[in-house]
PDB file as gemmi writes it, atoms N, CA and C in Angstrom:
CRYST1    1.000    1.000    1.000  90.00  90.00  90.00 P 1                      
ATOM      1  N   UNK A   1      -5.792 -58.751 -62.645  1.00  0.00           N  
ATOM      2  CA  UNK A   1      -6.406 -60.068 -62.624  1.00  0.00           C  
ATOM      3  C   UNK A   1      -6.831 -60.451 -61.207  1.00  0.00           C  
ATOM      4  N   UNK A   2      -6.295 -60.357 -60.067  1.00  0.00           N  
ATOM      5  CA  UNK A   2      -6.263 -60.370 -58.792  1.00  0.00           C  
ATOM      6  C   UNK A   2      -7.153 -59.392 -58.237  1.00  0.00           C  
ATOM      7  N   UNK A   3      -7.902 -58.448 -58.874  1.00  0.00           N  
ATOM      8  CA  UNK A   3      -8.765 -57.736 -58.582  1.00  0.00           C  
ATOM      9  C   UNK A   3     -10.210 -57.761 -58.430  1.00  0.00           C  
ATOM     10  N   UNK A   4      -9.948 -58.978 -59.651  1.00  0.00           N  
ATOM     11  CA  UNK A   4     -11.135 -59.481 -59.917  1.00  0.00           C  
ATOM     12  C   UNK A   4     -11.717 -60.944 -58.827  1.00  0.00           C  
ATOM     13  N   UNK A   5     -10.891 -61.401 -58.097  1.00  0.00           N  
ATOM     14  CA  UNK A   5     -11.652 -62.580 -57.498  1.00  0.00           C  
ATOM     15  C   UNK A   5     -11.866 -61.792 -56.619  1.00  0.00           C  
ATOM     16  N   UNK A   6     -13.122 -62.814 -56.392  1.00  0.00           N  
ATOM     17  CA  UNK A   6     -13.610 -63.040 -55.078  1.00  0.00           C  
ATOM     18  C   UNK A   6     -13.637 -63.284 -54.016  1.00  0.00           C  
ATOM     19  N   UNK A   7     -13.800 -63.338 -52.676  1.00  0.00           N  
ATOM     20  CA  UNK A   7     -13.229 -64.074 -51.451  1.00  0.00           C  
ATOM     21  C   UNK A   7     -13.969 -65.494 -51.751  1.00  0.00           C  
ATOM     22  N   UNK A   8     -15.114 -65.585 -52.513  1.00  0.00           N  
ATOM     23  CA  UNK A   8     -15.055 -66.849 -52.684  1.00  0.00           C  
ATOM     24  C   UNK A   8     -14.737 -67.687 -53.299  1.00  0.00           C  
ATOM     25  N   UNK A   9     -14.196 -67.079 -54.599  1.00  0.00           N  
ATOM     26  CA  UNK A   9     -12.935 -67.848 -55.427  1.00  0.00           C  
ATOM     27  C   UNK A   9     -12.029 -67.872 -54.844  1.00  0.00           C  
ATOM     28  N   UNK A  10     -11.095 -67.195 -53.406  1.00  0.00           N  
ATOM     29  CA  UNK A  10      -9.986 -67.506 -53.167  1.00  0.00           C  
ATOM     30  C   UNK A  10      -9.970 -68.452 -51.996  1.00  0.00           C  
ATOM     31  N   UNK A  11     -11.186 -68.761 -51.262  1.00  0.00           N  
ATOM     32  CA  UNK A  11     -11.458 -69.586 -50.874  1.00  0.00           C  
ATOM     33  C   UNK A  11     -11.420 -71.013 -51.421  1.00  0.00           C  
ATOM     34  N   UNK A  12     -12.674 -71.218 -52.580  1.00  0.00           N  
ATOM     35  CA  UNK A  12     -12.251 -71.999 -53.108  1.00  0.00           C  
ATOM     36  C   UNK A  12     -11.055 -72.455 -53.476  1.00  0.00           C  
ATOM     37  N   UNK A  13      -9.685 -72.197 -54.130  1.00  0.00           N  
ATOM     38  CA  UNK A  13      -8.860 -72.539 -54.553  1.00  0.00           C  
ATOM     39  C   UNK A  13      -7.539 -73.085 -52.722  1.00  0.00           C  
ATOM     40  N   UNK A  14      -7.858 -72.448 -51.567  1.00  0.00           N  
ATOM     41  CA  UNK A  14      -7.414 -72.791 -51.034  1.00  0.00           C  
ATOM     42  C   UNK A  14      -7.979 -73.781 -50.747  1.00  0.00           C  
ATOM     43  N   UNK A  15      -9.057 -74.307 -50.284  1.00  0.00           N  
ATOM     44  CA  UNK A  15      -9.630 -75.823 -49.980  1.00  0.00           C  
ATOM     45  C   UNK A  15      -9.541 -76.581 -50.452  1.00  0.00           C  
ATOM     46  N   UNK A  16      -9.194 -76.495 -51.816  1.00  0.00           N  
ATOM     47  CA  UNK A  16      -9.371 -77.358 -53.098  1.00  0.00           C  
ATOM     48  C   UNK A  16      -7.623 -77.922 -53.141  1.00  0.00           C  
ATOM     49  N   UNK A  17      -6.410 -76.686 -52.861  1.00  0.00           N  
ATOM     50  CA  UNK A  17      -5.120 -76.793 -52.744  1.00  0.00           C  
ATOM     51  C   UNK A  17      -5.091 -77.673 -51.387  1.00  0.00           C  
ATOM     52  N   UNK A  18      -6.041 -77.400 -50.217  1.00  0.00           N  
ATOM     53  CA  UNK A  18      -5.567 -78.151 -48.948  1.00  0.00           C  
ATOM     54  C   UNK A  18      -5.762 -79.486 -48.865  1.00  0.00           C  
ATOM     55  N   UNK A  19      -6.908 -79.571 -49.702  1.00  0.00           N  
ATOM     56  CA  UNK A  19      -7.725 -81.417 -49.617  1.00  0.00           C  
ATOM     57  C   UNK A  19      -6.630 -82.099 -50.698  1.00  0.00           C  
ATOM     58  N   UNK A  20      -6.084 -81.470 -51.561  1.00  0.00           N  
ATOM     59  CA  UNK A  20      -4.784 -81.832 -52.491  1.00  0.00           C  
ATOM     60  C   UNK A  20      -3.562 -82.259 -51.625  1.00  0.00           C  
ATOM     61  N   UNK A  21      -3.073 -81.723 -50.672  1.00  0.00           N  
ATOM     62  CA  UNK A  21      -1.854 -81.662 -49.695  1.00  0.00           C  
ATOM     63  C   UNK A  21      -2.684 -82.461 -48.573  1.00  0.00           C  
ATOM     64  N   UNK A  22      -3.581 -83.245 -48.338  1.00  0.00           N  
ATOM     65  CA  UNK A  22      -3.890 -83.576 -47.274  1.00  0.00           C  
ATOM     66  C   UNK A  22      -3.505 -85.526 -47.917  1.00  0.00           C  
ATOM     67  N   UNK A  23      -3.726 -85.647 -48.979  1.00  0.00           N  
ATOM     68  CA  UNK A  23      -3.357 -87.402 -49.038  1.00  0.00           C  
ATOM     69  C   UNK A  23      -2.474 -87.573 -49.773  1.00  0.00           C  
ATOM     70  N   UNK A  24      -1.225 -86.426 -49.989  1.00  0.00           N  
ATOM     71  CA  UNK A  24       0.182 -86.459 -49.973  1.00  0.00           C  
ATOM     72  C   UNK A  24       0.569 -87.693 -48.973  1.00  0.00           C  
ATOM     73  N   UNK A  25       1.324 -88.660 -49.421  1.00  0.00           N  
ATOM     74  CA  UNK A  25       2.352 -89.326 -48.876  1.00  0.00           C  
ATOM     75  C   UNK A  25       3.112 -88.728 -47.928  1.00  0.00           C  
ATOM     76  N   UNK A  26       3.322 -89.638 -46.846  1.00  0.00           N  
ATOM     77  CA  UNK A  26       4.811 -88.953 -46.309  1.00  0.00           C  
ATOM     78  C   UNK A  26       5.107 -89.634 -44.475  1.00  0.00           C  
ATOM     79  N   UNK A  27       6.449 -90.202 -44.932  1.00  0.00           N  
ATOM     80  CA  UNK A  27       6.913 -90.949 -44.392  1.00  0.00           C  
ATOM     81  C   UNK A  27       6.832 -90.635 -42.801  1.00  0.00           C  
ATOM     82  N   UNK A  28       7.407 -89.537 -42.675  1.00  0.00           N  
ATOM     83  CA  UNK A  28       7.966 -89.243 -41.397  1.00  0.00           C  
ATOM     84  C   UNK A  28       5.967 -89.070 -40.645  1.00  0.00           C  
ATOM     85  N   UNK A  29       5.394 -89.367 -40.890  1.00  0.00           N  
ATOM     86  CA  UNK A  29       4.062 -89.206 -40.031  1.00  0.00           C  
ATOM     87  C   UNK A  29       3.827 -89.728 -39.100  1.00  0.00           C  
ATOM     88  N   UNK A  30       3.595 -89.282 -38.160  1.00  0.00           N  
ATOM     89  CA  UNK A  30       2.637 -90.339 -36.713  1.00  0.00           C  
ATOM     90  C   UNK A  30       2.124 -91.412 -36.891  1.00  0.00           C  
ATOM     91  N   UNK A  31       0.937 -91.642 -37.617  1.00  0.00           N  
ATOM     92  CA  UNK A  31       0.271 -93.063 -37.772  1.00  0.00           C  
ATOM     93  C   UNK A  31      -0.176 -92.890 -39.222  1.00  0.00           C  
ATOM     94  N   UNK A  32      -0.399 -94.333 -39.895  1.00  0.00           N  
ATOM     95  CA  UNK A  32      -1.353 -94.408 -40.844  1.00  0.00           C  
ATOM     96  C   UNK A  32      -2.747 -93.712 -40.828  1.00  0.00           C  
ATOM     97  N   UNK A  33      -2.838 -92.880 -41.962  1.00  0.00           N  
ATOM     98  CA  UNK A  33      -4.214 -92.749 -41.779  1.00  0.00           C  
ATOM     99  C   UNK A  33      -5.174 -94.115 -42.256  1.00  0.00           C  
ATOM    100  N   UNK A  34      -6.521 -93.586 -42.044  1.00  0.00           N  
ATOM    101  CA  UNK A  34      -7.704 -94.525 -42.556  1.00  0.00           C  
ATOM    102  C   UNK A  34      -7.860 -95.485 -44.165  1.00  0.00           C  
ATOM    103  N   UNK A  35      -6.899 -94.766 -45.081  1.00  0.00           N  
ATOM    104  CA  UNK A  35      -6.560 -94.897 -46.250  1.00  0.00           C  
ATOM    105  C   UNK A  35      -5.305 -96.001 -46.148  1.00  0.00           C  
ATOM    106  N   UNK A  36      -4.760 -96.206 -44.846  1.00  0.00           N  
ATOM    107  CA  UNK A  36      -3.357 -97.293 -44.859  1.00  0.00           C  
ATOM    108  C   UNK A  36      -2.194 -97.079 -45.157  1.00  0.00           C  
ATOM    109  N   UNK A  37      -2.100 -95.634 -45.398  1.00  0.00           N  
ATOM    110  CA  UNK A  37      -0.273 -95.002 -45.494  1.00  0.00           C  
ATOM    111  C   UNK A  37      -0.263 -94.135 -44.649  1.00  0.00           C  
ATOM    112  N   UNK A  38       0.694 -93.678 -44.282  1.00  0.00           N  
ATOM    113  CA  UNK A  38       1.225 -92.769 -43.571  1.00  0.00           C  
ATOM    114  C   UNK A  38       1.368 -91.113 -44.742  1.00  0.00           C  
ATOM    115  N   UNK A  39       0.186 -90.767 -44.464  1.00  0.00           N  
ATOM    116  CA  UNK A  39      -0.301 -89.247 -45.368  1.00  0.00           C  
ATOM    117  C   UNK A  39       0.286 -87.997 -44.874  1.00  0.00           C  
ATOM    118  N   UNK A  40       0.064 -87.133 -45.108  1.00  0.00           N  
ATOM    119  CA  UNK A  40       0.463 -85.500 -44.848  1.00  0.00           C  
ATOM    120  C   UNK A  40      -0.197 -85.094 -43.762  1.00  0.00           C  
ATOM    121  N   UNK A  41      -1.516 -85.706 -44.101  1.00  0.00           N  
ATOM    122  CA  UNK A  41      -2.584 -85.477 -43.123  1.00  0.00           C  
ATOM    123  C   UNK A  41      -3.294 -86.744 -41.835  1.00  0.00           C  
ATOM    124  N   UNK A  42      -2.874 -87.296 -41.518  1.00  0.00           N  
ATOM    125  CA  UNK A  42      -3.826 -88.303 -40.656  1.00  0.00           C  
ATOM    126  C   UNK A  42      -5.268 -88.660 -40.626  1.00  0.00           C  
ATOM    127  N   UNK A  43      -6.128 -87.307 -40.891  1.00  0.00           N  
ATOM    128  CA  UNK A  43      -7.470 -87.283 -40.569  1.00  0.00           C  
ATOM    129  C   UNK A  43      -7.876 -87.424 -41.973  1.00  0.00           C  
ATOM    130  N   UNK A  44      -6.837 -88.146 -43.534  1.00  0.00           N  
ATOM    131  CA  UNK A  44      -7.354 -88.353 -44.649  1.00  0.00           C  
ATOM    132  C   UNK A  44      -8.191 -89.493 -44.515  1.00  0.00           C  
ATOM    133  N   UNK A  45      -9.675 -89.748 -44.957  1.00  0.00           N  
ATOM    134  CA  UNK A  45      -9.641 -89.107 -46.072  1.00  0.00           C  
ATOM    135  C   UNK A  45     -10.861 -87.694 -45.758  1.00  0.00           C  
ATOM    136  N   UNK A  46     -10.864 -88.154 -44.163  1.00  0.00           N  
ATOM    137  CA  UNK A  46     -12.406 -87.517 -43.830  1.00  0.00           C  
ATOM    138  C   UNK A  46     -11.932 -85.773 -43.876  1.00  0.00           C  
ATOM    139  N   UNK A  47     -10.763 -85.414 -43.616  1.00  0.00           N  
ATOM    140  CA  UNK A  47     -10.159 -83.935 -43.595  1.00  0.00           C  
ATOM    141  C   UNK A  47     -10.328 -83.743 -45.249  1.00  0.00           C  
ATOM    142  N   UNK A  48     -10.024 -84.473 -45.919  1.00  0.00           N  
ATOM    143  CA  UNK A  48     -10.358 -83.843 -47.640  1.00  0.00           C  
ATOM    144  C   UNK A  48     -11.711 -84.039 -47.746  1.00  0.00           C  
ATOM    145  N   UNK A  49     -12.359 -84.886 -47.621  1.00  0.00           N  
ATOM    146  CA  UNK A  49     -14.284 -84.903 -47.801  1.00  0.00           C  
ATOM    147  C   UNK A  49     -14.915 -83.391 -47.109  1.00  0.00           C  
ATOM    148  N   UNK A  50     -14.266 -82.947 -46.156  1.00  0.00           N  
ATOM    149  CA  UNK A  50     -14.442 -82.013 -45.343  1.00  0.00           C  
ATOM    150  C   UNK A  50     -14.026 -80.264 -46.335  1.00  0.00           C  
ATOM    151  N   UNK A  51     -12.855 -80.859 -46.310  1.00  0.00           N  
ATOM    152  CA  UNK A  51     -12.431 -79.719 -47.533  1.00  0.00           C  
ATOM    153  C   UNK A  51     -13.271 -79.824 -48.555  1.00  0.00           C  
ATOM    154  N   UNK A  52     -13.241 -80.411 -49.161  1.00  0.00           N  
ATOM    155  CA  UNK A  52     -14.035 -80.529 -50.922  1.00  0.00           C  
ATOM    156  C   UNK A  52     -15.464 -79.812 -50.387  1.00  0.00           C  
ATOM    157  N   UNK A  53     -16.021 -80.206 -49.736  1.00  0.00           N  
ATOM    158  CA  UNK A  53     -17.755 -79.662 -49.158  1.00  0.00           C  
ATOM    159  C   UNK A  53     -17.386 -77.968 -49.381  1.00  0.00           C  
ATOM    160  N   UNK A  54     -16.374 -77.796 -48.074  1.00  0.00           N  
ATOM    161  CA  UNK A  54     -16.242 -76.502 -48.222  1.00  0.00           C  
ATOM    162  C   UNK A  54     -16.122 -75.839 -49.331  1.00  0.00           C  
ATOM    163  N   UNK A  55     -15.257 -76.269 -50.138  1.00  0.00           N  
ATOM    164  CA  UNK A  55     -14.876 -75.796 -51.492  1.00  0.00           C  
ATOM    165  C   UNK A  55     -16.290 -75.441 -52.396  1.00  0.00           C  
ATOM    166  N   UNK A  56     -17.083 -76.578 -52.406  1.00  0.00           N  
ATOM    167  CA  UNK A  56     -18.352 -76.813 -53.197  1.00  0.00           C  
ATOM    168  C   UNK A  56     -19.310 -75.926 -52.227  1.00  0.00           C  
ATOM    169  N   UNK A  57     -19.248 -75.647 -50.813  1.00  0.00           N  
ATOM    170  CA  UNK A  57     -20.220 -74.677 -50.264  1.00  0.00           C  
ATOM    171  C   UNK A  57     -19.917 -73.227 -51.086  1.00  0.00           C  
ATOM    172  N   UNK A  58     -18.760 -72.732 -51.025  1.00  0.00           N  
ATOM    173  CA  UNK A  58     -18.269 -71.349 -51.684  1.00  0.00           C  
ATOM    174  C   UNK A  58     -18.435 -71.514 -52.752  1.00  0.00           C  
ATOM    175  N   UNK A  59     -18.340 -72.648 -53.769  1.00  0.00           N  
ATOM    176  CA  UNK A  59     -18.843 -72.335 -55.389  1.00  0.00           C  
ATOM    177  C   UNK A  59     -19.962 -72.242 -55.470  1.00  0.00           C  
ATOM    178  N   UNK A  60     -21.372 -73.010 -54.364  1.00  0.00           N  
ATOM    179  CA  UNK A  60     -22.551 -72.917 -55.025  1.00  0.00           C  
ATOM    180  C   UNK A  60     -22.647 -70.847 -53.810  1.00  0.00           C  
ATOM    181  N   UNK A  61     -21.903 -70.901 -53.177  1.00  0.00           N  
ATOM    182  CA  UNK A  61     -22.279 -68.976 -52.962  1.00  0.00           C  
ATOM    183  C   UNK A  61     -21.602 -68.144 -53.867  1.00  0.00           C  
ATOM    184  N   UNK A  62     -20.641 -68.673 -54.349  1.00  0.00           N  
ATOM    185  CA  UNK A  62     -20.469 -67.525 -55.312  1.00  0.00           C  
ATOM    186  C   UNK A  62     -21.334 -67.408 -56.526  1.00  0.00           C  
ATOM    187  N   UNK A  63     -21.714 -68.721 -57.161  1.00  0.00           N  
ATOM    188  CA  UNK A  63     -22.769 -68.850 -58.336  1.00  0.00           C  
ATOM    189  C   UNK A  63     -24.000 -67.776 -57.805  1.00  0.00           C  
ATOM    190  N   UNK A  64     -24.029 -68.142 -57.019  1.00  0.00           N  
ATOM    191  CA  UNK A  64     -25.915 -67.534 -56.383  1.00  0.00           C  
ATOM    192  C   UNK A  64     -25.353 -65.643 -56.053  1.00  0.00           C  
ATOM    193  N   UNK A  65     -24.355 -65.525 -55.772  1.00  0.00           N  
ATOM    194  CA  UNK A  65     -23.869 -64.049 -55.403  1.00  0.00           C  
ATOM    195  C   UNK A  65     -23.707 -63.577 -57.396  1.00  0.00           C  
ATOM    196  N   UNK A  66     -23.215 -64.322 -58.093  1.00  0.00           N  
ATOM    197  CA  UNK A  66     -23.134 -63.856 -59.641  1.00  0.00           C  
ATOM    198  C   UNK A  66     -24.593 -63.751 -60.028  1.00  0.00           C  
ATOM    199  N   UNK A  67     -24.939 -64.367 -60.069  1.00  0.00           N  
ATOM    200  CA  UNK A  67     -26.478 -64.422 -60.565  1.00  0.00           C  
ATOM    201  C   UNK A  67     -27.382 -63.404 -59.655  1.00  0.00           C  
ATOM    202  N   UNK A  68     -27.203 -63.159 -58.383  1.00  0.00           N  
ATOM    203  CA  UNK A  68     -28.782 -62.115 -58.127  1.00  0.00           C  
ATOM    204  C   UNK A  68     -27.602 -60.919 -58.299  1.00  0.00           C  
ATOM    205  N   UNK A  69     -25.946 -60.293 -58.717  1.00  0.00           N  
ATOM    206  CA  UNK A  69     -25.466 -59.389 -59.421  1.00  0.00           C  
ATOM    207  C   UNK A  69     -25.473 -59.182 -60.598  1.00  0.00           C  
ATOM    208  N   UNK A  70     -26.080 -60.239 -61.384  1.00  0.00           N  
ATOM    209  CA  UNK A  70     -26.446 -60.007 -62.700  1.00  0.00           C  
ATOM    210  C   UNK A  70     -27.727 -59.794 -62.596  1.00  0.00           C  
ATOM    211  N   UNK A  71     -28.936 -60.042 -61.967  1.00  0.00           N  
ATOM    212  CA  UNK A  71     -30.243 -59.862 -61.963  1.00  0.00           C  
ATOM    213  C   UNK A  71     -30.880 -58.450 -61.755  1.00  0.00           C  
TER     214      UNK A  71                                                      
END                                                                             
């Protein structure tokens, strides 16, 4: 099964896992982020907008890498 992805499916799923863990709660943080809690991440929400792009850059290359391998 693992043979079969892609580097850009495993990409995807890490960006997609990081922008997930980035507006986690959590107490012990430096400052509030922009969102008004004290997050996982500080730089939420602009570090997940950042992630998600990425995520969505590697799905629309892997679509376009499936398609001219099917062509």
């Amino acid at each position: 099964m693992l043979k079969n992805l892609s580097v850009h499916q495993v990409f995807i799923v890490i960006h997609l896992l990081s922008a997930l863990l980035t507006v986690i709660p959590r107490a012990g943080a430096s400052k509030a982020c922009r969102l008004g809690y004290k997050a996982l991440c500080s730089f939420t929400p602009y570090g997940t907008l950042i992630l998600l792009a990425l995520a969505g850059l590697h799905l629309y290359l892997h679509l376009r890498a499936a398609t001219q391998k099917a062509a």
